[in-house]
C-alpha positions in Angstrom: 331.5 -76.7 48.0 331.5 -75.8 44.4 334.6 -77.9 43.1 336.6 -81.3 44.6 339.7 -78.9 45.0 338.0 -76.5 47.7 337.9 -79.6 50.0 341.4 -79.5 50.4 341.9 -76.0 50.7 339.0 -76.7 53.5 341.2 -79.5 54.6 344.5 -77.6 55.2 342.8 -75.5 57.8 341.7 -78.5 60.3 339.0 -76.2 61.4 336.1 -78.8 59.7 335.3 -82.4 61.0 332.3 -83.5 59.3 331.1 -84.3 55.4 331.4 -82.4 52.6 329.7 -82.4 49.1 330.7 -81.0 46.3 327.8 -79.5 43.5 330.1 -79.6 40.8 330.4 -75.7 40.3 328.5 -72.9 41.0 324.8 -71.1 39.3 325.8 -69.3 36.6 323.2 -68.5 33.9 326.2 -66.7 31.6 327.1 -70.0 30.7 324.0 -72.0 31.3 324.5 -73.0 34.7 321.7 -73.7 36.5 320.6 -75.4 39.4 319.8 -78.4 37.7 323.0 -78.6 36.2 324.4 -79.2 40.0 324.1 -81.5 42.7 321.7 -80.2 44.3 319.1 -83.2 44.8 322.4 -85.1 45.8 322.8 -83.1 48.7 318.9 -82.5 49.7 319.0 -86.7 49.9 321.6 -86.9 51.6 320.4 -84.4 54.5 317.8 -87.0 54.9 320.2 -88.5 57.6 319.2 -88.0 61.6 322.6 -87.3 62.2 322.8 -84.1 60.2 322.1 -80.8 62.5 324.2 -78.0 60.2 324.9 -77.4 56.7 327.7 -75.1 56.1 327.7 -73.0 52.4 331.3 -72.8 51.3 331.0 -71.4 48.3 333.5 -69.6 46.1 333.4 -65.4 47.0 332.3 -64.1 44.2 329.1 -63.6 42.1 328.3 -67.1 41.1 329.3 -68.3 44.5 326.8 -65.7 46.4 324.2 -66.8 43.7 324.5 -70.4 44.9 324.8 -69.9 47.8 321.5 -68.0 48.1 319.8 -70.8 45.9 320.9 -73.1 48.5 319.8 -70.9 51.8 316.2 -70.7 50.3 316.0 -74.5 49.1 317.7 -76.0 52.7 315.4 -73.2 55.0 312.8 -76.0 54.2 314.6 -79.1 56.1 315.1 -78.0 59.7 318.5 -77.4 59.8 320.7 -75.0 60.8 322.0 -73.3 57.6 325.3 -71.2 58.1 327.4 -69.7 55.4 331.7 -68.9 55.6 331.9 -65.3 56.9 333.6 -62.5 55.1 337.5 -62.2 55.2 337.5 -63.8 52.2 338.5 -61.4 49.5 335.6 -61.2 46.9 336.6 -62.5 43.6 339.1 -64.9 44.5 339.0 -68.8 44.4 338.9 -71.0 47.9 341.6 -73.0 46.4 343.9 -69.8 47.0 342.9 -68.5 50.3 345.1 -69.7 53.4 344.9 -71.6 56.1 344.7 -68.4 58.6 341.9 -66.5 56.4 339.9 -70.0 55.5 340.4 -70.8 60.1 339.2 -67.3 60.6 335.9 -67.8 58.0 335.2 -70.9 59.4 335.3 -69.2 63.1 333.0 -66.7 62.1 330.4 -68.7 60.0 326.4 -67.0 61.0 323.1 -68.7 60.3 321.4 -67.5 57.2 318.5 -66.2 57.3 316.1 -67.9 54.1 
């Protein structure tokens, strides 16, 4: 997730039962956001755990979310887990925050394994 507020959009939709992390925004070199500047190496250490089989990419719709979110497929292809990503029905451009329960259900319901 790219902010704290998209866990409770995630939240609202009851659809998710595990962890989340949050990277604290989203790639964007237009305003000198790179990887390092997210938690990134926060979330690679925490995958360390046995007990994590799937990481699911729930990133914001739009161009700095599909940026991150292919950062993240190529750097988590590495681990040996399944990698998956929300599926589309989420109007590009818009915020999670914003999206409702139905549409956020629906792209959790459809999530696919990415290919890295």
């Amino acid at each position: 997730m790219e902010e704290s507020k998209d866990v409770v959009a995630i939240e609202r939709t009851r659809e998710f039962r595990g962890r989340y992390h949050v990277l604290g925004g989203a790639i964007s070199p237009i305003e000198g956001i790179g990887p390092d500047q997210l938690r990134i190496r926060e979330l690679v250490a925490r995958l360390g755990d046995s007990q994590i089989t799937e990481v699911i990419i729930a990133t914001d719709p739009n161009l700095e979310g599909e940026a991150t979110a292919t950062y993240l497929t190529r750097q988590l292809s590495t681990l040996g887990l399944r990698v998956t990503r929300l599926a589309s029905g989420l109007p590009v451009g818009s915020d999670l925050e914003y999206a409702d329960e139905v549409t956020l259900g629906r792209a959790f319901e459809g999530r696919r394994a990415v290919d890295g």
